[in-house]
C-alpha positions, 0 to 999 in steps of 0.5 A: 615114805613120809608120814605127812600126807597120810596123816594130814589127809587122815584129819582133812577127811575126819574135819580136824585141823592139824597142830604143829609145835616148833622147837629148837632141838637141844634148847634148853638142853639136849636131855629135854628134847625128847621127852619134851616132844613125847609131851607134846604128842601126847598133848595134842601135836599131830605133826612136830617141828624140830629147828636145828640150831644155826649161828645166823637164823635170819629168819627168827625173832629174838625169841627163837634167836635165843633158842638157837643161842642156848642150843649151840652153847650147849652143843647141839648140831645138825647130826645131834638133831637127828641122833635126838629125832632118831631117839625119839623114833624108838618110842614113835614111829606115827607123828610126822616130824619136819626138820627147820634150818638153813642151808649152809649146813645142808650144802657143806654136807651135800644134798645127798648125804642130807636126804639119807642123814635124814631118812635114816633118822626117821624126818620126814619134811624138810625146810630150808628157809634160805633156799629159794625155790629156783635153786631147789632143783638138785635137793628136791632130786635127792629127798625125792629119792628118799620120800621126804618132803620139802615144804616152803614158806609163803609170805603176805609178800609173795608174788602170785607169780611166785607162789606159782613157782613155789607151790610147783615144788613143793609137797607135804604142805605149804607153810604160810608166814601170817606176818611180815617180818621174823616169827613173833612179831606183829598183829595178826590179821586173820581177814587178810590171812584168809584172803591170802590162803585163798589166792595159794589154793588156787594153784595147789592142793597141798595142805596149809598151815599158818604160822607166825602170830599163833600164841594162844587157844584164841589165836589158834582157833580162829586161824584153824577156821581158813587153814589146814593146820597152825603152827606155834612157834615162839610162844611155846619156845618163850614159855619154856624158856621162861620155866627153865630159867626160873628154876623149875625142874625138866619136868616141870618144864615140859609140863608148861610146854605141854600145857600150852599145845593142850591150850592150842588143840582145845582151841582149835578143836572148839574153833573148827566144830562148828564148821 
């Protein structure tokens, strides 16, 4: 069964705001991605998201862009992911971890053989930015069968109608997109962020989190104020990256990593204690 709805109603109900940090599995290196997470529990995340590296993330920005780069120079694939998640499984069994790709490797697969790849290594969400949610029939058939979510992205963009379509395919969570265009780029407008998650909750309970814009404690902390969890994604692969090629030893790396989700969970903490 998967671990979110649990463990996101477990912080609504006791007022806490969910972290989630975003990396790219095997960036820098396959060795690091575990004990990397394991920091990043222990630093504050309450849910992790793992990308699986893909030649083509048209979704990214640079930043990311070049995650997946260095990923797939080193070989990580979608079945290395998950032989890193089923690693990672063997020291925690608690923190709920969403898988982030695209869908061509997923449908070379099949549906499937996907849902219990992915079951059998211990995901419990599943997004696939390209997939819309039209065509979502035949996959959600599948990670229904084996209890994993499949969450979608909502943009500022997003028609209400279509939110509406969306939000009735969805579980575990619905990730919002505060930014037009690829993840770090832009301003973050937390006033219309906040407009906007008011209009998703009019057609579903599901929690939300925002991502896209979250770069520090501030940023953090304001966004936890309207929403159910934030994400933080290019800042932290950017810092990492930034360690690594500056020579700094793996754990040294992850410290930097952890440090800034321990920034993050401070400002959301402080953010959302006064409400």
């Amino acid at each position: 069964m998967s671990r979110l709805p649990e463990v996101l109603e477990s912080l609504r109900e006791s007022g806490r705001k969910a972290v989630i940090p975003y990396v790219v599995a095997g960036d820098p290196t396959e060795a690091l991605t575990v004990p990397l997470l394991q920091a990043l529990v222990a630093s504050g995340a309450d849910v992790l998201e793992v990308g699986v590296p893909f030649s083509d993330p048209m979704s990214e920005g640079p930043t990311i862009q070049k995650g997946h780069e260095r990923a797939l120079a080193g070989g990580t694939s979608l079945r290395s992911t998950l032989a890193i998640i089923t690693e990672f499984r063997k020291h925690n069994q608690e923190t709920p971890i969403v898988l982030m790709g695209y869908a061509n490797p997923l449908e070379r697969l099949g549906y499937a053989a996907i849902a219990d790849m992915c079951a059998n290594a211990g995901v419990d969400g599943l997004i696939t930015v390209d997939l819309p949610p039209e065509e979502v029939e035949a996959m959600n058939r599948e990670l229904q069968r084996v209890d994993i979510d499949n969450i979608f992205l909502i943009s500022p963009t997003t028609s209400d109608a279509r939110v509406a379509t969306i939000t009735a395919q969805a579980s575990g969570f619905i990730y919002y997109v505060a930014l037009k265009g690829v993840t770090g780029a832009g301003h973050l407008d937390t006033a219309a962020v906040e407009s906007h998650l008011s209009l998703i909750r009019e057609h579903t309970d599901l929690p939300i989190a925002v991502g896209f814009g979250i770069k520090d404690g501030d940023t953090a902390g304001t966004v936890a104020k309207c929403s159910d969890a934030v994400v933080v994604g290019s800042a932290l692969v950017d810092c990492i990256a930034d360690a690594a090629a500056s020579g700094l030893d793996y754990e040294n790396v992850i410290e930097v990593g952890a440090k800034l989700i321990s920034e993050i969970r401070s400002g959301v903490n402080l953010a959302t204690s006064q409400l």
